[in-house]
N, C-alpha and C positions, 0 to 999 in steps of 0.2 A: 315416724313418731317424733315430734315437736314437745322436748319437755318444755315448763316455765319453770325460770329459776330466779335468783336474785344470790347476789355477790351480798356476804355477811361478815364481819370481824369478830373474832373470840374475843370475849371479854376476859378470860383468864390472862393470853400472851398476846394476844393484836392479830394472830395466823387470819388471813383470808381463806372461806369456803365457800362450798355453794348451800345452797337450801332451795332443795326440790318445792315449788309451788303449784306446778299442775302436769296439763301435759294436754296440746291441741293432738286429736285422732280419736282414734277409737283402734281398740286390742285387747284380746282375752287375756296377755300374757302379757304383764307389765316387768320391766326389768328395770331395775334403776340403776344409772350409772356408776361406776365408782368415781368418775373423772367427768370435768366438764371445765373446757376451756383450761385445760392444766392445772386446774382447783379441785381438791377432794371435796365430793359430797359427804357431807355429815349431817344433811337434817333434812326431815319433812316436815313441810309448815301447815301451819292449823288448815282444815278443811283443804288440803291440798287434792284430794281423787273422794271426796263427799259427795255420794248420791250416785255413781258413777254404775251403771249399770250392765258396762261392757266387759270389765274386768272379774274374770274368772281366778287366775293366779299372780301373785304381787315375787319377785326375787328382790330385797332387798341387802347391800352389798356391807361389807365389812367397815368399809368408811362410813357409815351413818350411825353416828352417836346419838341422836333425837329425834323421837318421833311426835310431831306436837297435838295437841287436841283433836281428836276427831279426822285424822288425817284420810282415814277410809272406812270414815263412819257412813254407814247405810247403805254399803255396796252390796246390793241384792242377790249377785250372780257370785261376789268371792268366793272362793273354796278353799284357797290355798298360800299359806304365807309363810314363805323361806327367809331363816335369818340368822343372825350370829350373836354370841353373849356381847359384841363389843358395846349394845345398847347401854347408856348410862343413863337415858334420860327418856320416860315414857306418860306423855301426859292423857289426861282422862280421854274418853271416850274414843280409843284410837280404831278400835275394832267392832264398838258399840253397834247393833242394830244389823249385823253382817251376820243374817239369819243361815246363807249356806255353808257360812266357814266352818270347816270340819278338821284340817291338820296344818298344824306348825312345825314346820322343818327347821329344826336349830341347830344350829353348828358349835360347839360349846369350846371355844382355845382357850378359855381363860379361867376354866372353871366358877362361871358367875351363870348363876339361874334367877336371878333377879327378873330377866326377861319373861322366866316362863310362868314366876308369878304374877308377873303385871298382864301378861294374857289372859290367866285365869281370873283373878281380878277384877279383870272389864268385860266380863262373859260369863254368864252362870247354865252356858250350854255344853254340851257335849261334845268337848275339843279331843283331838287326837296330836300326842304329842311323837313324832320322830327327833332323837338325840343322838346329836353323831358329838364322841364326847374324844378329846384330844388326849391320848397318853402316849408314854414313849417309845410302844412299838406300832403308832397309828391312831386310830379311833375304834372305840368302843361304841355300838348302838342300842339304845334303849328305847322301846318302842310302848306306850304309855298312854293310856286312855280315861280320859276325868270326864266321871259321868254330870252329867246336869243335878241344878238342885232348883227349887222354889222357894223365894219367902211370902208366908202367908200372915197376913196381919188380920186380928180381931179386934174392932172395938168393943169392952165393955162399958155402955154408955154409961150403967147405972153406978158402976163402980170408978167413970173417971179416967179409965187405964186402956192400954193397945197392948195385947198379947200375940204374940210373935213366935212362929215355930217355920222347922227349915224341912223340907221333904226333900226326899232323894239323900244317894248316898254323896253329891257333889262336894257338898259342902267339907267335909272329913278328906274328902281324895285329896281337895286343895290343901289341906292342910299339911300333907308331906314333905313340901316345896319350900326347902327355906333359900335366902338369899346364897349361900356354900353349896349347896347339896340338897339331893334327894333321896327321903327316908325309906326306902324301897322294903323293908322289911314291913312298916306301917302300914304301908301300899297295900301289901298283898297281905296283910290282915286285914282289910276292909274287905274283901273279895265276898262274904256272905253278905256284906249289905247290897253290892253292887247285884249278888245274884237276883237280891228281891225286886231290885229297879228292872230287869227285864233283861231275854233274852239275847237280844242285837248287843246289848251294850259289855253283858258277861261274856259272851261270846269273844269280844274284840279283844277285850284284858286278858283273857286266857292266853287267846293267838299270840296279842302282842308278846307277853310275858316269856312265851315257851319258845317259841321263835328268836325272839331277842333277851335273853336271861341273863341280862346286868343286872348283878349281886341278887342272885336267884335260890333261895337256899333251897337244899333237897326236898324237904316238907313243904314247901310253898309249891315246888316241882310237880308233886305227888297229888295237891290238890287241883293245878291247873291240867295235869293229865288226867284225873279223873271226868272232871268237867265235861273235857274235850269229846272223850271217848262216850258217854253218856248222850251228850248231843251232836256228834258225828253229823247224822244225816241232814240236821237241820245247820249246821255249819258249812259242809259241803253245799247246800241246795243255796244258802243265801251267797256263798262265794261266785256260786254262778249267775247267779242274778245282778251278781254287781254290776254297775254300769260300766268302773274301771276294768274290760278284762284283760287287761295284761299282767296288772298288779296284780287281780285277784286270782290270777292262772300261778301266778308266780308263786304266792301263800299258798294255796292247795295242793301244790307240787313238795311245799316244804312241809305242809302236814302231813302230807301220804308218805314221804319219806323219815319223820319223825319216827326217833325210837326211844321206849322208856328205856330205864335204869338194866331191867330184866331184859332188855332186847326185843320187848313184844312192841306191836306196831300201835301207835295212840288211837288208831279209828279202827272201828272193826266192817269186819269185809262183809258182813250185813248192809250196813251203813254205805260202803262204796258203791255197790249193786245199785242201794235204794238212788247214788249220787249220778250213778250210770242212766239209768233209766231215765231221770230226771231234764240230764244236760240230753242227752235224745232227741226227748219231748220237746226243748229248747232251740233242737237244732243249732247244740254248743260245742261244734266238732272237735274243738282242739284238747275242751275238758274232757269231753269224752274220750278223748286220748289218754289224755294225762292218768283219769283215774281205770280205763282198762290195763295201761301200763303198772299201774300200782296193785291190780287187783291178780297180775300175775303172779308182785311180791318179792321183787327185788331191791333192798335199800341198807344201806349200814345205820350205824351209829349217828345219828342226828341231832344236836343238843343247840344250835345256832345257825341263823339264816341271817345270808346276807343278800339283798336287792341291789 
């Protein structure tokens, strides 16, 4: 793989870089350098990987302070974009039109969510956020899912005017995410609106929350086990349908060994059976492992999963 680049000067201090502008091949898994010709990359230039239909997941590196216009706007096959807070500079339409992008993997050293507002921002779809957040015994993970919203515009002709209303609970999620931090308490008070937006997407808030329970209060706890336990079978059954199964073997493995406050198991062994039968019929031998093993009933204390 043949990137295209160009040699640029900072106009702050004069430093030479590079600035990613394409790339001759074709590859599902785009990595971008950190180095090129002994120059730090620090940018991607407008329309740099636009329209680009071969590209499934994008790693882009610690060295890239800018992303500029449209850089992987309307990449029809994206799904996945791995990145770091050190972004300072994220201009419109970067991710615009990237109907399959589903998760943003952020690496967070500097405590700046700036990045993950400017994703939300340029996408009113249903992003899935992974946060690996830097403290001083390691990183902490937050695992964080912002449902979709719509704006719907009415003209009143007779009155002159364009009346505006927002559907979906997206709009409010996004709202948590300031430039410092994330308001995770708000988070998980929005949780009944999300339920009314639909099953698939309650479902994922729950998992991610209880799996990964950065700043998780008890009662917040209580509601997302209640959830879980409630829709067990239809959770299990889509886990197996996943397309991903290794990840989704991996989450089912932590659900079934998930344990509440009282020690009880979050899914009930109704639910497992009906999950048994299921992956069977699937002919999904390894789940059917997993949840025969669980269904014997051996697991401790479970409060946190790590992938």
């Amino acid at each position: 793989m043949a990137f295209l680049y160009e040699k640029k000067k900072s106009k702050k201090d004069g430093h030479e870089y590079i600035e990613i502008t394409g790339y001759e091949g074709n590859g599902e898994k785009l990595v971008i350098p950190k180095t090129i010709e002994g120059l730090s990359v620090e940018a991607i230039g407008n329309h740099s990987f636009s329209g680009r239909e071969d590209i499934v997941s994008v790693e882009i590196p610690e060295s890239v302070k800018t992303l500029y216009g449209f850089a992987f706007h309307n990449c029809k096959n994206l799904e996945k974009i791995s990145i770091f807070d050190s972004l300072d500079d994220y201009y419109d339409g970067v991710c615009r039109q990237c109907d399959k992008l589903k998760i943003i993997d952020i690496t967070v050293n500097s405590g700046w969510y700036e990045v993950i507002r400017n994703f939300l921002a340029d996408s009113d779809r249903t992003l899935e956020f992974r946060i690996h957040i830097k403290t001083d015994e390691g990183y902490d993970e937050a695992r964080l899912t912002f449902p979709e919203f719509v704006y719907d515009f009415n003209e009143n002709t007779m009155a002159r005017t364009i009346q505006f209303s927002i559907a979906g609970s997206g709009y409010a999620y996004r709202e948590c995410v300031d430039r410092r931090s994330i308001d995770y308490r708000e988070y998980d008070r929005l949780f009944d609106k999300a339920v009314i937006d639909g099953n698939a997407l309650s479902e994922s808030i729950a998992m991610g929350r209880l799996l990964f329970p950065k700043e998780l209060l008890e009662g917040y706890r209580a509601v997302y086990e209640k959830y879980v336990r409630k829709n067990g079978a239809g959770i299990l059954c889509r886990l197996i349908d996943d397309v991903n199964e290794d990840e989704s073997l991996e989450l089912m493995k932590a659900l079934l060994t998930y344990r509440c406050a009282d020690a009880q198991k979050v899914l009930e062994d109704a639910d497992i059976d009906k999950a048994i039968e299921y992956a069977a019929g699937k002919e999904k031998t390894l789940f059917s492992a997993a949840l025969m093993d669980a269904g014997a009933g051996t697991a401790g204390t479970a409060t946190e999963f790590v992938l």
